[in-house]
KOLPA-939051 format. One record per residue (C-alpha): residue number from 1; residue in three letters; z, y, x negated. Coordinates in Angstrom, 2 decimals. Layout:
REM residues N
[NUM ALA [Z Y X]]
...
END
This chain:
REM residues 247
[1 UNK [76.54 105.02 -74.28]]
[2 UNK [78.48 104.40 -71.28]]
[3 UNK [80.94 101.93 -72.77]]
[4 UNK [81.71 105.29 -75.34]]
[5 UNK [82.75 107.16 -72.11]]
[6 UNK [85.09 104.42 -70.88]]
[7 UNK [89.15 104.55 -72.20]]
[8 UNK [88.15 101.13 -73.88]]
[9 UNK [85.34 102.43 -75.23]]
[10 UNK [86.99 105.47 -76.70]]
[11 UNK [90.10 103.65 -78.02]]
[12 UNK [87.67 101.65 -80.01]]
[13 UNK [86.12 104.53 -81.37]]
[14 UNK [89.16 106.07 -82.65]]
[15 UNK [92.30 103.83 -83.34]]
[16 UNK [90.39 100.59 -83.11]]
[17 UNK [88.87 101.99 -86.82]]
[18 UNK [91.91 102.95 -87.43]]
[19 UNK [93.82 100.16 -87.33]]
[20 UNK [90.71 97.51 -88.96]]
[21 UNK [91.38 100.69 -91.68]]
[22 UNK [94.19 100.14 -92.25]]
[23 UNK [94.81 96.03 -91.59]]
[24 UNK [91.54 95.73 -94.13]]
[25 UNK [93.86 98.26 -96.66]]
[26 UNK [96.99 96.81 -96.45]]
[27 UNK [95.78 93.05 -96.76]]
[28 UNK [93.70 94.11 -100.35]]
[29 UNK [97.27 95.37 -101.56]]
[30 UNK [99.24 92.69 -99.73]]
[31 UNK [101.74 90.35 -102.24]]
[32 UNK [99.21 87.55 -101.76]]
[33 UNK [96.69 89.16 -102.76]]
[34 UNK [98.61 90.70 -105.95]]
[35 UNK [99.82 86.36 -106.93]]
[36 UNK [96.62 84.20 -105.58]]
[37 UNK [93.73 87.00 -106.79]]
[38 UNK [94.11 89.88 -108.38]]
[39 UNK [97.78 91.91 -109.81]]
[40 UNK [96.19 95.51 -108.54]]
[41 UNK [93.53 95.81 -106.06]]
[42 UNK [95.12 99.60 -105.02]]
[43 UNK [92.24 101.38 -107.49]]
[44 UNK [89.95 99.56 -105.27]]
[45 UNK [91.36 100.65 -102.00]]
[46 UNK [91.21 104.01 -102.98]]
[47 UNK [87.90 103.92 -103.65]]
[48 UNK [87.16 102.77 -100.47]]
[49 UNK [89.46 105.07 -98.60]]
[50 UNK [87.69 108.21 -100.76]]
[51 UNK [84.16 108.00 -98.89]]
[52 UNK [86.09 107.47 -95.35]]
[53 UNK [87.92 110.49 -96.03]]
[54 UNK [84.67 112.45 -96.94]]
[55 UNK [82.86 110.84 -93.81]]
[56 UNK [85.67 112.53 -91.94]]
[57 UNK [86.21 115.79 -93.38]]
[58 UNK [82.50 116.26 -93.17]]
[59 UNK [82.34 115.52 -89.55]]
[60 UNK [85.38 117.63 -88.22]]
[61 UNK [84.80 121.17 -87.48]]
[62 UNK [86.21 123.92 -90.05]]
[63 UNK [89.78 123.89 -88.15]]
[64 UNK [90.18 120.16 -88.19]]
[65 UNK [89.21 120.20 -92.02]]
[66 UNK [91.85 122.44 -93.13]]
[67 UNK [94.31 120.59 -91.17]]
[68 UNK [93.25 117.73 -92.88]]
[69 UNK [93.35 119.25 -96.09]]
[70 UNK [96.90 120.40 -95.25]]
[71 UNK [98.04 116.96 -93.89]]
[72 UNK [97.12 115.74 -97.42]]
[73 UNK [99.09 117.91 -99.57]]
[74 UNK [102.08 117.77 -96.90]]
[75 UNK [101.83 113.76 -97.08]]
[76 UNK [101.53 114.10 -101.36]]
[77 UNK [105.07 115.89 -101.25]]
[78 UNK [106.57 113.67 -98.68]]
[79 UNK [106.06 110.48 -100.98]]
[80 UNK [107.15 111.47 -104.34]]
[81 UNK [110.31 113.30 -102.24]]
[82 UNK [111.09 110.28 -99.75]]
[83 UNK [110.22 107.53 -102.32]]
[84 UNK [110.80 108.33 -105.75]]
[85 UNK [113.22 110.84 -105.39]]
[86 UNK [115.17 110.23 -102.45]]
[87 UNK [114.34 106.15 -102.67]]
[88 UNK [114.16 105.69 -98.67]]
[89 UNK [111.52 103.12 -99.23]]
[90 UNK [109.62 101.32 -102.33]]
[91 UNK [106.54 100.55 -102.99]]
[92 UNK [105.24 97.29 -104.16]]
[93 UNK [104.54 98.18 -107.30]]
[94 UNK [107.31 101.27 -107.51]]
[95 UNK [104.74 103.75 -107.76]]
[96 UNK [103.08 105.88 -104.85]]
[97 UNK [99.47 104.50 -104.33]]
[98 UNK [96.85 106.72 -104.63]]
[99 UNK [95.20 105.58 -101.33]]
[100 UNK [98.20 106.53 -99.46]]
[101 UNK [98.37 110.02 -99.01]]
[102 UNK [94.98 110.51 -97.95]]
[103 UNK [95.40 107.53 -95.38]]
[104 UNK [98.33 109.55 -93.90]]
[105 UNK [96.20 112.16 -93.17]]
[106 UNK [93.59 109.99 -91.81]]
[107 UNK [96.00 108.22 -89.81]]
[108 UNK [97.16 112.10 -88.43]]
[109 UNK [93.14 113.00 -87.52]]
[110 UNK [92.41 109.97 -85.79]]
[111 UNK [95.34 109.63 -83.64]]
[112 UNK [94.86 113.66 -82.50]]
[113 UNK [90.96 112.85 -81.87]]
[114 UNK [91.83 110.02 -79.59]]
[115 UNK [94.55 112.59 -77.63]]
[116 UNK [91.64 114.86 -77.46]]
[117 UNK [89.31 111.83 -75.73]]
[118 UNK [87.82 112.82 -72.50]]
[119 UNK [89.02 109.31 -70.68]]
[120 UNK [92.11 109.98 -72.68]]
[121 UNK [93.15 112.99 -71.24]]
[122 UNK [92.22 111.61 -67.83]]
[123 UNK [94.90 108.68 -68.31]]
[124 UNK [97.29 111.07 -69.56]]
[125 UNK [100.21 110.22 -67.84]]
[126 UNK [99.50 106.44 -67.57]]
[127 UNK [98.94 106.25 -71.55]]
[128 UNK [102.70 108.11 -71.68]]
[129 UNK [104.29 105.91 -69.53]]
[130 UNK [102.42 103.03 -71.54]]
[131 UNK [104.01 103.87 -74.62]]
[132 UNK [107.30 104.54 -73.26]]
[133 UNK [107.76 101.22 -72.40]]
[134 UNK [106.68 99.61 -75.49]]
[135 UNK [108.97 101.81 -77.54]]
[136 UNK [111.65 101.69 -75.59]]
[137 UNK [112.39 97.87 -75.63]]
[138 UNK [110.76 97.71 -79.47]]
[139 UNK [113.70 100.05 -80.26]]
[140 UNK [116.09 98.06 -78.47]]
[141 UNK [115.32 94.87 -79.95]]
[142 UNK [115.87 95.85 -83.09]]
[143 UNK [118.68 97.48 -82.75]]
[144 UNK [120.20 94.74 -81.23]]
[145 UNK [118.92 91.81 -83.49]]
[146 UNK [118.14 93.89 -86.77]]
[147 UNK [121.16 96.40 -86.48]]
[148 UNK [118.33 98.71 -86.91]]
[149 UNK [120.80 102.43 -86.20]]
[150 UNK [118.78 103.71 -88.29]]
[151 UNK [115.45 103.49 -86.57]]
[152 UNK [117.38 103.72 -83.28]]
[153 UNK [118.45 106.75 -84.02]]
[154 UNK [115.07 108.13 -85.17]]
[155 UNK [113.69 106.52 -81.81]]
[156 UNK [115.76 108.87 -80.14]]
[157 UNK [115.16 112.08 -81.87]]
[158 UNK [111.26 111.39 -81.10]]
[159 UNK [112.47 111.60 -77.53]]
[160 UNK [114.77 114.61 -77.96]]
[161 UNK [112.11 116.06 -80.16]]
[162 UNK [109.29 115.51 -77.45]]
[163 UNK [111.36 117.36 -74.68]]
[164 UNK [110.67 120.50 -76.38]]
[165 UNK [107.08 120.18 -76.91]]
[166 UNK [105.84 117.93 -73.88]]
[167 UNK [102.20 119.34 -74.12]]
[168 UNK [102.16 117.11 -77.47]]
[169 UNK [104.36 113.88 -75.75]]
[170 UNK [100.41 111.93 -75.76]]
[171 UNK [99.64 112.33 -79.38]]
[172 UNK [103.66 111.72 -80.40]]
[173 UNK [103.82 108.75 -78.27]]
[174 UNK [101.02 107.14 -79.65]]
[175 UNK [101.58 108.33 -82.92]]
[176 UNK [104.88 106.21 -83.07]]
[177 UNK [103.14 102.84 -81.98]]
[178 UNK [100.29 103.26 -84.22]]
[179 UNK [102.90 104.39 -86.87]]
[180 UNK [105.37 101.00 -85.57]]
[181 UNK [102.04 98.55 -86.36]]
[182 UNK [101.61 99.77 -89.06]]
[183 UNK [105.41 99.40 -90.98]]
[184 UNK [105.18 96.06 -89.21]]
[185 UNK [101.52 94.75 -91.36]]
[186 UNK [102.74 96.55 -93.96]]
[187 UNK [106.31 95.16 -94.82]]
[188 UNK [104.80 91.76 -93.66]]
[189 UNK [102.47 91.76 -96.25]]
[190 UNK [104.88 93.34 -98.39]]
[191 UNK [102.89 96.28 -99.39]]
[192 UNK [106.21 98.41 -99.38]]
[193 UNK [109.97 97.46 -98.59]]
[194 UNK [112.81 99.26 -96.87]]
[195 UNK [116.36 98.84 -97.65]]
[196 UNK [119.09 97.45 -95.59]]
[197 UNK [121.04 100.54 -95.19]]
[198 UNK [118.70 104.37 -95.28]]
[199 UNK [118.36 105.89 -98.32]]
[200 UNK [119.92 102.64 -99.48]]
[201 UNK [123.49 104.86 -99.72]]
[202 UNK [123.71 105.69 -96.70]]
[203 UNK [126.06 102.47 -95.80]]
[204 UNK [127.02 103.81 -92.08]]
[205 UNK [123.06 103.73 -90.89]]
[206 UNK [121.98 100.17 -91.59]]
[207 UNK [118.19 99.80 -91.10]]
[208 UNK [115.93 96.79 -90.47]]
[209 UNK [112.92 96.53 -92.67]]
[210 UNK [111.14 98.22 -91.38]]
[211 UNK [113.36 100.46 -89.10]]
[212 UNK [111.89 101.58 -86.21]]
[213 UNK [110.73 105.26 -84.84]]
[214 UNK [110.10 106.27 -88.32]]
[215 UNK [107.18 107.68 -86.92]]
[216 UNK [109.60 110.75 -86.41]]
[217 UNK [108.69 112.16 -90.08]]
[218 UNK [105.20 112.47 -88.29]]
[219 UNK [106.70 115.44 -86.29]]
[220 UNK [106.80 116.92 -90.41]]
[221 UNK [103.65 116.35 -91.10]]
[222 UNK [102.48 118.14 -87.50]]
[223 UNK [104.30 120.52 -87.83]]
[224 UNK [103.81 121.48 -91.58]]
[225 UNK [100.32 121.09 -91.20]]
[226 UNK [100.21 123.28 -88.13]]
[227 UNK [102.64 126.04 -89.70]]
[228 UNK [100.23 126.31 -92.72]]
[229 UNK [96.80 126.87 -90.47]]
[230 UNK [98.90 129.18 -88.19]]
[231 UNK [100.41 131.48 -91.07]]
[232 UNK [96.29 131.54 -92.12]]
[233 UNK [94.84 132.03 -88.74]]
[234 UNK [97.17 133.95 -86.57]]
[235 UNK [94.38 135.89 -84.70]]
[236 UNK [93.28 132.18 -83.81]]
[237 UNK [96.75 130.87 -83.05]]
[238 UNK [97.33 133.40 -80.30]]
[239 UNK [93.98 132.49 -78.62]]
[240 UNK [94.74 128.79 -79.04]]
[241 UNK [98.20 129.30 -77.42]]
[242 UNK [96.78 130.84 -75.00]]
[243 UNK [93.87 128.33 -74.01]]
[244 UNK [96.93 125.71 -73.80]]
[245 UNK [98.90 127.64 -71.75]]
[246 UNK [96.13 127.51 -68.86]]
[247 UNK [95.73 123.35 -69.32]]
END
């Protein structure tokens, strides 16, 4: 019990599950997997990822299950538009898994309940400045050995972006590292592939694969999920604004 109340302790709870998640995921629908064992294993993963999802939702308070409803349907749209339609990225098997919509939104609930962490909160600051200095050189690295203006680019929106809302700089900051692992396993285990220029027409933003500070299509997915519980709530918006405004 009083490991839980450490910052280790409540890392583990939250992205530490996260991240076996989603190594344990990604390596079931990994190339290797696909030539040494079996062509498809994403039915599978989606059946696992179906009972997390309901162990989740059933845990979280009403709000935090319409978010997550929300974050879903947002994250349904955002694939078929950025994949299929728009071809920014392609899935190993040129489809849109079933598993991964619901893992966005997964991904979304698990980074905000580690922001909302008692320790976590605490280290505030020191978490920020943490981050910063991880994505800052990450950035720089590949731009300068991947010609990654593409993810550069996106890297510095985040931190334009996070100007304007600095009461949500914790959960955006960690949302792009968690968000940077994860492109990194997954491309690695070639689970999905990005092209060598964005959109792959786009000739004048060449991107690495995968670019980084893509986590910047997050700030969609917060802030779609957010305008649909707001435009449904507004009596318990204001009060919510209002709580933040003396923290």
């Amino acid at each position: 019990m009083i490991f839980s109340k450490t910052l280790l302790g409540q890392t583990l709870q939250t992205l530490g599950w996260l991240f076996f998640a989603i190594s344990l995921g990604l390596f079931l629908d990994s190339k290797f997997i696909a030539e040494h064992y079996y062509h498809n294993t994403q039915h599978i993963i989606t059946l696992l990822i179906i009972p997390l999802f309901l162990f989740l939702y059933y845990k979280a308070t009403s709000r935090t299950r319409e978010l997550l409803i929300y974050a879903t349907l947002i994250a349904i749209v955002g694939e078929y538009l950025f994949s299929k339609t728009l071809g920014m990225y392609t899935y190993r098997l040129k489809n849109i898994p079933h598993y991964i919509p619901p893992g966005h939104a997964i991904v979304f609930l698990l980074v905000y309940y580690f922001s909302r962490k008692s320790q976590v909160k605490y280290n505030r600051k020191k978490i920020e400045v943490f981050c910063t200095s991880l994505i800052i050189p990450f950035s720089l690295y590949f731009l300068i050995l991947k010609n990654d203006i593409l993810g550069f680019v996106c890297t510095f929106f985040v931190f334009y972006f996070l100007r304007k809302h600095p009461k949500e700089r914790l959960f955006f900051l960690v949302m792009y590292c968690v968000v940077a692992i994860t492109e990194l396993i997954g491309t690695s285990l070639e689970c999905w592939q990005w092209p060598s220029v964005a959109f792959n027409k786009l000739n004048f933003l060449p991107s690495a694969n995968p670019p980084a500070g893509i986590s910047l299509f997050y700030f969609g997915l917060d802030r779609g999920t957010m305008s649909f519980y707001k435009r449904r709530h507004k009596a318990a918006w204001k009060r919510l604004k209002k709580v933040r405004s003396f923290n």
